[in-house]
C-alpha positions in Angstrom: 197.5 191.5 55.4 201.2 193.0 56.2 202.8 191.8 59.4 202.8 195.3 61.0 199.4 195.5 60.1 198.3 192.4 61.7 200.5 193.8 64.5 198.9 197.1 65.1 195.4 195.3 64.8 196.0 193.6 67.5 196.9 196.2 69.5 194.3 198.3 69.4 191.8 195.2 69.6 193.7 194.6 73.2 193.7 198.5 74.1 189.7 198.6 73.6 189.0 195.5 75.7 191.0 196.8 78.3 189.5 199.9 78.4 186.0 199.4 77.2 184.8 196.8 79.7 183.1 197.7 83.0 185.0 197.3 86.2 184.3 195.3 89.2 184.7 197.5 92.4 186.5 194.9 95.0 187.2 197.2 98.2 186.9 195.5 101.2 187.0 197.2 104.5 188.6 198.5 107.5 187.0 197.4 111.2 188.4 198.8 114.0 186.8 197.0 117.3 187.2 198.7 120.8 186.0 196.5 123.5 184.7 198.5 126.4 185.2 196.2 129.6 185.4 197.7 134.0 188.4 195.3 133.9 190.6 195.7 130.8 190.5 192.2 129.6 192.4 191.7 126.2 191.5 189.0 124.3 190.3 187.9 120.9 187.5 189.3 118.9 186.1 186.8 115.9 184.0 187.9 113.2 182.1 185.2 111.1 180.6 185.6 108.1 176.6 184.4 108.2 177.3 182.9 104.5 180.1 181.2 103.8 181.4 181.0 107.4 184.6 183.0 106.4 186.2 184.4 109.8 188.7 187.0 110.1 190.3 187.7 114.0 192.0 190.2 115.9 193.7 190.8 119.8 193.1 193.4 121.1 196.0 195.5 123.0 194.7 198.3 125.2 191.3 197.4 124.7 190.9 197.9 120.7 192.3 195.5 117.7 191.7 196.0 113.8 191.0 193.9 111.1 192.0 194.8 107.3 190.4 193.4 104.1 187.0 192.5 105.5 184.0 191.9 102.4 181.2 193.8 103.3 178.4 191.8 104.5 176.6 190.3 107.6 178.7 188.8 110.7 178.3 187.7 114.0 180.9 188.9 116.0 182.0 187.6 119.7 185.2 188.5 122.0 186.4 185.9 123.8 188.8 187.2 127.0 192.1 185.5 127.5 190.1 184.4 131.3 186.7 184.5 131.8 183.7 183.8 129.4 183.1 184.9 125.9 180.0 187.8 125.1 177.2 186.4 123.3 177.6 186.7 119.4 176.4 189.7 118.3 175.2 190.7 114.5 176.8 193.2 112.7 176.4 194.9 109.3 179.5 195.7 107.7 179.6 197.7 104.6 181.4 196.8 101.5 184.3 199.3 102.0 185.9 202.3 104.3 186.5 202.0 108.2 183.9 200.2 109.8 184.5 200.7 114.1 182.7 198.4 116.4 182.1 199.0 119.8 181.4 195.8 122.2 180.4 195.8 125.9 182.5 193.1 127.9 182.5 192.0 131.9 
């Protein structure tokens, strides 16, 4: 078999791999969290994951924080005020991509 043979066989055979086999959709997603509290506390809002224990964190300014790049999947998600005490966790479903917005009730 010639050398540019061999060469263009090879090409091809790396052209239909590439573009023959199935993709694996990897989006994560967007979660925007508003916190609605009588006195305006900022603080820090965790979300951790129920497997894995993965946690991804924001502070909020005005009352609202986002988080970017968040799998889809099943969290428990607390804010924890710069004084005071933290809210209770609280379960939430996030899907597995787009803009996700949580809304959580603080003193």
């Amino acid at each position: 078999m010639s050398r540019p043979l061999r060469h263009f066989l090879f090409a091809l055979a790396l052209c239909l791999g590439t573009f023959t086999l199935p993709r694996v959709a990897l989006a994560d997603a967007l979660v925007v969290i508003t916190v609605d509290s009588a006195s305006h506390t900022e603080g820090v809002v965790t979300l951790t994951a129920r497997t894995g224990g993965r946690t991804f964190s924001c502070t909020t300014q005005h009352g609202s924080c986002s988080v970017n790049g968040v799998p889809g999947g099943h969290y428990s998600v607390v804010f924890r005020p710069s004084s005071g005490q933290p809210t209770d966790a609280r379960s939430v479903m996030i899907a597995p991509a787009g803009r996700v917005e949580l809304h959580l009730a603080a003193p």
